[in-house]
C-alpha positions in Angstrom: -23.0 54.9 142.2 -21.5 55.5 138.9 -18.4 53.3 138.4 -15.4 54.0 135.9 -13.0 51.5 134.2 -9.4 52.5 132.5 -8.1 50.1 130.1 -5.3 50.4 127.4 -2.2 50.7 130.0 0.9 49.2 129.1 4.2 49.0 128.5 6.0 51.4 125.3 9.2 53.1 123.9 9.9 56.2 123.4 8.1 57.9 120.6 5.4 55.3 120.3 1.5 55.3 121.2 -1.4 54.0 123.2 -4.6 54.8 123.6 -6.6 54.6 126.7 -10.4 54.3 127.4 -12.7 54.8 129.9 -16.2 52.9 130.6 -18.1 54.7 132.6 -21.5 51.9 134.3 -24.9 54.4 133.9 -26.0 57.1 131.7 -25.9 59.6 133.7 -22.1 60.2 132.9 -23.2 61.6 129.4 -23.6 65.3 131.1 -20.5 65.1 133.4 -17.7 67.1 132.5 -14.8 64.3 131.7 -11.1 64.4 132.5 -7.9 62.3 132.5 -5.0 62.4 135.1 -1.8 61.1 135.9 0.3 60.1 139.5 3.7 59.0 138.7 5.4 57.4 141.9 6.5 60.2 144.5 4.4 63.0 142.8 1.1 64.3 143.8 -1.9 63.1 140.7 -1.7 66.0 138.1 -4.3 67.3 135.4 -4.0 65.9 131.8 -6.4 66.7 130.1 -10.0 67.5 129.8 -13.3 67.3 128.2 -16.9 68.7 128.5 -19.9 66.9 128.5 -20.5 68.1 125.1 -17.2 67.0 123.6 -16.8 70.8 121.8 -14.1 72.2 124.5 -11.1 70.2 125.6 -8.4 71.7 127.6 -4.5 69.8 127.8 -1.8 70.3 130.4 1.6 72.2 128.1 3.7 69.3 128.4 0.9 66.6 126.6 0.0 69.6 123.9 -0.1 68.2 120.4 0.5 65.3 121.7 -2.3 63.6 123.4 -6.1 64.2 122.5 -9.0 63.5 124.7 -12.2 62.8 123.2 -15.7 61.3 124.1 -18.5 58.9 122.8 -21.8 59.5 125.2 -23.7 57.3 123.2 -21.2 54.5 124.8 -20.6 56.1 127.8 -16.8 56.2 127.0 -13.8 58.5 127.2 -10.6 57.9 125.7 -7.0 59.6 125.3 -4.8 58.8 122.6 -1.3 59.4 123.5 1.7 60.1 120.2 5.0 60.5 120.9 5.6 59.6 124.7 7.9 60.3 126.5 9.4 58.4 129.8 8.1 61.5 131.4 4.5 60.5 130.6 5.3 57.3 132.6 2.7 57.1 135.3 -1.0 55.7 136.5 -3.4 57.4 134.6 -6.7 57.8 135.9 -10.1 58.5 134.7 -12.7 61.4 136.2 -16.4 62.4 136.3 -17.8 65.4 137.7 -19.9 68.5 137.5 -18.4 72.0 138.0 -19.8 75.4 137.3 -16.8 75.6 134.5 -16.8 74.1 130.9 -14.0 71.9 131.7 -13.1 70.9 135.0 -9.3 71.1 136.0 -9.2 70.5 139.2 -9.4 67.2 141.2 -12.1 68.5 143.5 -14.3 69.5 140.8 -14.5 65.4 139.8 -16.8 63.1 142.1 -15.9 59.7 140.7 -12.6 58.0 139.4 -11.4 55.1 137.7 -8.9 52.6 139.5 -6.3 53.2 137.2 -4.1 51.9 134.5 -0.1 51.7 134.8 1.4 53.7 131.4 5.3 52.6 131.2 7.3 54.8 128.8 11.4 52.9 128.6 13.9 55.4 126.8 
């Protein structure tokens, strides 16, 4: 059972940064398409963004464009998304994924079999 881990939540103004990772526990995970979304309170967990397993295609939801950039380390099993500029919009629980789909990047939340418990992102204006 492959197990994922967010870290780098917290709280930030307006216009500053944060970076979150994602450990992911076996190997595996290095040919799993990667992806980060978001649930802020109320609202049904959206797309961010997303990576394949190869790191060359990423894909990013319009409102996060030029702002946030997904990336991926295989060797270290890790996934990370560094966030510029937020916004108290971006305010939410982030949450890692892992999963295979017939597409280069997965989009959906069906196309990823395992998450991350979450980490709170606080954005004050």
């Amino acid at each position: 059972q492959v197990q994922l881990v967010e870290s780098g939540g917290g709280l930030v103004q307006a216009g500053g940064s944060l970076r979150l990772s994602c450990a992911a526990s076996e190997g595996t995970i290095v040919t799993y398409n990667r992806g980060w979304f978001r649930q802020a309170p109320g609202k049904e967990r959206e797309f961010v963004a997303g990576i394949s397993w190869t790191g060359r295609n990423t894909y990013y939801r319009d409102s996060v464009k030029d702002r946030f950039t997904i990336s991926r380390d295989n060797a270290k099993k890790m996934v990370y998304l560094q966030m510029n500029s937020l916004k108290p919009e971006d305010t939410a629980v982030y949450y890692c994924g892992a999963g295979k789909s017939s597409s280069i990047i997965a989009r959906t939340r069906d196309e990823y079999r395992y998450w991350g418990q979450g980490t709170q992102v606080t954005v004050s204006s």
